[in-house]
Backbone as ProteinMPNN parsed JSONL, in Angstrom:
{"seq_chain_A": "XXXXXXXXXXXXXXXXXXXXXXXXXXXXXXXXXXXXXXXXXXXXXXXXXXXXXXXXXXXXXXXXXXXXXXXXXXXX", "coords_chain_A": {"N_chain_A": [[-3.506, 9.191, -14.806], [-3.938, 12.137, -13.05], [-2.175, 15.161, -11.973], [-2.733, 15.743, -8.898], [-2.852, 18.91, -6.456], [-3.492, 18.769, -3.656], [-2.746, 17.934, -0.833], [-2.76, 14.743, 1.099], [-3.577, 13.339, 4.13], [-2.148, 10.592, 6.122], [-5.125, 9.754, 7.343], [-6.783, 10.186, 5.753], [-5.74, 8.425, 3.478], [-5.996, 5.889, 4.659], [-8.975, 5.626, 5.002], [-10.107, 6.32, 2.303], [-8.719, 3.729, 1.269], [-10.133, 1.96, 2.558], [-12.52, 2.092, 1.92], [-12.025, 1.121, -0.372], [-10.944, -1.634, -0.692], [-12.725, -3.539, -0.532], [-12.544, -4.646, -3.384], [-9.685, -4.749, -3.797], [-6.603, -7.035, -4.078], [-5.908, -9.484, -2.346], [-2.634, -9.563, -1.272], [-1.769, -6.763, -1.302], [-4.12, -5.53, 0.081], [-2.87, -6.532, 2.694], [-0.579, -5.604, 3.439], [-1.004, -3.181, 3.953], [-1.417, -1.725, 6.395], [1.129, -1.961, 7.562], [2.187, -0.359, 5.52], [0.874, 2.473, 6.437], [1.545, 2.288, 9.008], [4.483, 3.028, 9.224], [7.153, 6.112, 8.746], [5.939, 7.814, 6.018], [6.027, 9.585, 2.673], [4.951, 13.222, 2.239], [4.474, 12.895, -0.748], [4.636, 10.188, -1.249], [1.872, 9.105, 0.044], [0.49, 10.79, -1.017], [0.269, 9.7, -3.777], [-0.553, 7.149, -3.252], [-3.45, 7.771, -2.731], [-4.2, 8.416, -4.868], [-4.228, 6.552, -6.452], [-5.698, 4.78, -5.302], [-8.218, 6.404, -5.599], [-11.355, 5.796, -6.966], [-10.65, 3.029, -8.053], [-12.833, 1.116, -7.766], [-13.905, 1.704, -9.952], [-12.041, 0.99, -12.673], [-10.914, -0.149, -15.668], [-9.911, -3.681, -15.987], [-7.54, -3.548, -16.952], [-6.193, -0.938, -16.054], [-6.722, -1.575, -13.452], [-4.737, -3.594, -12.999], [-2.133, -2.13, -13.526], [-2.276, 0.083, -11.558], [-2.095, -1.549, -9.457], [0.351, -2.7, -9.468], [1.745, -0.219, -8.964], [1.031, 0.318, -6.438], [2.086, -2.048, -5.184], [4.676, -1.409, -5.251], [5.359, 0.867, -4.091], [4.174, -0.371, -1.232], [6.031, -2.069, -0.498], [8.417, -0.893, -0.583]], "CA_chain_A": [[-4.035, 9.934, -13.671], [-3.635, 13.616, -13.441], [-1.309, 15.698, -10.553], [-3.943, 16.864, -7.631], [-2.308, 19.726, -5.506], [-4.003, 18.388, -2.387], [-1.613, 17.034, 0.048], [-3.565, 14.119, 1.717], [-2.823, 12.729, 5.063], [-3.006, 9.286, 6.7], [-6.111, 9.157, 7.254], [-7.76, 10.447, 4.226], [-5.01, 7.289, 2.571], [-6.938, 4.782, 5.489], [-10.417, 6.126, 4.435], [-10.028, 5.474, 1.058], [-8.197, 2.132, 1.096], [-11.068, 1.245, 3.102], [-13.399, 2.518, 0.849], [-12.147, -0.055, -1.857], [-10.199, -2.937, -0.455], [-13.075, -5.309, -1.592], [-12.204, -4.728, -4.93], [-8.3, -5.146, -3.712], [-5.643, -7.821, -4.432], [-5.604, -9.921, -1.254], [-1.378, -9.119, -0.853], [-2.029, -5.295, -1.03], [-4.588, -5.232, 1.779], [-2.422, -7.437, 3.657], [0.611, -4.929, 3.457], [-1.415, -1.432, 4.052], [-1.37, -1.372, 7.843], [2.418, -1.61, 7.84], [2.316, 1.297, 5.135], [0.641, 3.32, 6.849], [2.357, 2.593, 10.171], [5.747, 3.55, 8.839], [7.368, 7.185, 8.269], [5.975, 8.397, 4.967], [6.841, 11.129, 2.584], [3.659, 13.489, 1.318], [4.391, 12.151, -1.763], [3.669, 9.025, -1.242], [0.655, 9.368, 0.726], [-0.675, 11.09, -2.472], [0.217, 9.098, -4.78], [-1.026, 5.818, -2.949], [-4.632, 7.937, -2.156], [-5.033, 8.418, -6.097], [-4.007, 4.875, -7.159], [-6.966, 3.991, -4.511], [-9.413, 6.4, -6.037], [-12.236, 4.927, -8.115], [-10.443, 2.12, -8.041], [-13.696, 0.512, -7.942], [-14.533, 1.812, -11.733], [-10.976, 1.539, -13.182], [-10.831, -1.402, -16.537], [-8.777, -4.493, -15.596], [-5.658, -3.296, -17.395], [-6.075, 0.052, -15.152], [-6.548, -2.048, -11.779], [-3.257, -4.259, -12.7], [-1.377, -0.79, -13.467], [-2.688, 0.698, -10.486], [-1.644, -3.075, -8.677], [1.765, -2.457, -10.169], [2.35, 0.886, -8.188], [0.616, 0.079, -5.192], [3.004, -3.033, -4.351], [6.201, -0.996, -5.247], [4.876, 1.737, -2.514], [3.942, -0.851, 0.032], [7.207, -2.893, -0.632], [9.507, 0.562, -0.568]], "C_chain_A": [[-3.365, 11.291, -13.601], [-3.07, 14.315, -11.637], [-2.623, 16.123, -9.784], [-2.46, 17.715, -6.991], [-2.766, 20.142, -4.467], [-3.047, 18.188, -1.866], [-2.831, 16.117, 1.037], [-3.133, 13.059, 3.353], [-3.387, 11.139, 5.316], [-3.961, 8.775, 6.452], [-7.006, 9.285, 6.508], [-7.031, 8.996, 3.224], [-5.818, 6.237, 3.022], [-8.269, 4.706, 5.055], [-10.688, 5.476, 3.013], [-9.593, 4.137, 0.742], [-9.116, 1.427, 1.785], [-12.396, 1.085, 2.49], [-13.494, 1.277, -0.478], [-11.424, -0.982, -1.525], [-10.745, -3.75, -1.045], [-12.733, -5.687, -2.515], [-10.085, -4.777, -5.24], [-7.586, -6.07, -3.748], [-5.349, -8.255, -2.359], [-4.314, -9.625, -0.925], [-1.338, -7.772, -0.923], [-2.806, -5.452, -0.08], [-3.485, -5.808, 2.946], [-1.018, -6.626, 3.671], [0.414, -3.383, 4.056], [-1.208, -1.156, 5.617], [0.1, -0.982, 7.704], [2.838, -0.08, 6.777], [2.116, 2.718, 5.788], [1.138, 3.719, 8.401], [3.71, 3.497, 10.263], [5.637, 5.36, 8.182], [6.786, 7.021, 6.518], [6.123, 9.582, 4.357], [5.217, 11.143, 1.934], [3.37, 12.749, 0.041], [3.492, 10.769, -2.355], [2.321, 8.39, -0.837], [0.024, 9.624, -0.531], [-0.356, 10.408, -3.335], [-0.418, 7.727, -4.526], [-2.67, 6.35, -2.797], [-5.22, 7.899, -3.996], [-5.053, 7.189, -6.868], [-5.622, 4.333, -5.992], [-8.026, 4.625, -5.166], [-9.829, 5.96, -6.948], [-11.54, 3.899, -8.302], [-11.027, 0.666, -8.778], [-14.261, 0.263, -9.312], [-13.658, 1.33, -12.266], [-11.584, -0.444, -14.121], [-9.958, -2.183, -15.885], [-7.721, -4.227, -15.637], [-5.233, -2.262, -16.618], [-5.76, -0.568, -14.173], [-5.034, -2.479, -11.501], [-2.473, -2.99, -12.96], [-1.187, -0.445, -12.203], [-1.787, -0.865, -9.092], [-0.107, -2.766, -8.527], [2.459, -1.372, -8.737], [2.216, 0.964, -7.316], [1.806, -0.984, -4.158], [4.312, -2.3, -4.539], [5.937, -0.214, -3.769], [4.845, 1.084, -1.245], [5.594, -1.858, 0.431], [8.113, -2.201, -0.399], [9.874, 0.546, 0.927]], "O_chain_A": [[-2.26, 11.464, -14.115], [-3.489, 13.997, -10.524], [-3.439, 16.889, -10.297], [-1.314, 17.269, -7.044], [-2.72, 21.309, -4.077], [-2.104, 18.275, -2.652], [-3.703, 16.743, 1.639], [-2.342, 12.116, 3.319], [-4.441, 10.605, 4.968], [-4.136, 7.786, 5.739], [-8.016, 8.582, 6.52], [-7.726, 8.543, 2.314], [-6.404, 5.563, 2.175], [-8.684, 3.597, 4.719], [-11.295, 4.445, 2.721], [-10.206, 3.486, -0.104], [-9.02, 0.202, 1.702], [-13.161, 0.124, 2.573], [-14.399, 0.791, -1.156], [-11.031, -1.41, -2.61], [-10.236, -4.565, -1.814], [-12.542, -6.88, -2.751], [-9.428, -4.816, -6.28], [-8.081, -6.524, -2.716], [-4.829, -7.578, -1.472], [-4.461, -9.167, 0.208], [-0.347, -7.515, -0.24], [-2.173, -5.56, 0.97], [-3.48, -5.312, 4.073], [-0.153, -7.404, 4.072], [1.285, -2.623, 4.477], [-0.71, -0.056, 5.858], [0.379, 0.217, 7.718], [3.507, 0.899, 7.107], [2.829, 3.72, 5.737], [1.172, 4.834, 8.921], [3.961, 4.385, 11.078], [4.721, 5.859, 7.527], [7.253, 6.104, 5.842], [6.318, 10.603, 5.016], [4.504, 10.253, 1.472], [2.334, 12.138, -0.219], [2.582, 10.439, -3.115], [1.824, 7.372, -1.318], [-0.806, 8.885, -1.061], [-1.229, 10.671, -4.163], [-0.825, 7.115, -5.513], [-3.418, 5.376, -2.722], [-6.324, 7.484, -4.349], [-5.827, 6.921, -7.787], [-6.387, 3.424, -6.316], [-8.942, 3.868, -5.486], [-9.101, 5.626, -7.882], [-12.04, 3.548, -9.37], [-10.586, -0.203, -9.53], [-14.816, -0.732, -9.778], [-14.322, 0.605, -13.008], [-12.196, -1.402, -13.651], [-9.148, -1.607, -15.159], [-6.877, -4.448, -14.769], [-4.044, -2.296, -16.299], [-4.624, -0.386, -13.735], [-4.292, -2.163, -10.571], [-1.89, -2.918, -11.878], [-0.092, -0.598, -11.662], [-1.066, -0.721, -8.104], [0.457, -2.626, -7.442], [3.298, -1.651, -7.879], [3.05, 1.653, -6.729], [2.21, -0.829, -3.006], [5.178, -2.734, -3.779], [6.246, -0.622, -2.649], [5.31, 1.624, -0.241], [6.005, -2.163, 1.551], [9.006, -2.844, 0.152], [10.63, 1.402, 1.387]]}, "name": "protein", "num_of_chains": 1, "seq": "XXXXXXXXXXXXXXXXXXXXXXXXXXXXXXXXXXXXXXXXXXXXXXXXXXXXXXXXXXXXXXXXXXXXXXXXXXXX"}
C-alpha cells in the first residue's frame, strides 16, 4: 500500500470501517468502537483508514496481512 498525504479523521476511519466490516474478522469489528473512542495519533487514523480501503477486493493473503495490522492498532 502506498503513503497518501491525506490526514483522515475519525470519522472518515468510522465511514469506512463501516463501509467493509461485512467482509471483517468478527474480533476486529468487535474492538473498533474502543479504537476509535480512545486518544489517537494522525498516524494511526491513517494507517487504519487504508488497511480498511478496498478491503472488500484485497486476495486472502492481502486481507490476513491487512488482519495482521489492524489487530496490532486496535490492541496498541
Amino acid at each position: 500500500m502506498g503513503k497518501c498525504n491525506i490526514d483522515h479523521s475519525k470519522e472518515d476511519v468510522r465511514k469506512k470501517f463501516e463501509s467493509q466490516m461485512e467482509w471483517l474478522p468478527e474480533d476486529v469489528c468487535a474492538l473498533f468502537d474502543d479504537f476509535l473512542n480512545r486518544e489517537r495519533t494522525q498516524e494511526d487514523l491513517n494507517e487504519m483508514f487504508h488497511l480498511l480501503k478496498k478491503y472488500d477486493l484485497a486476495e486472502e493473503e492481502e486481507r490476513e496481512e491487512r488482519n495482521k495490522k489492524m489487530r496490532f492498532l486496535l490492541l496498541d
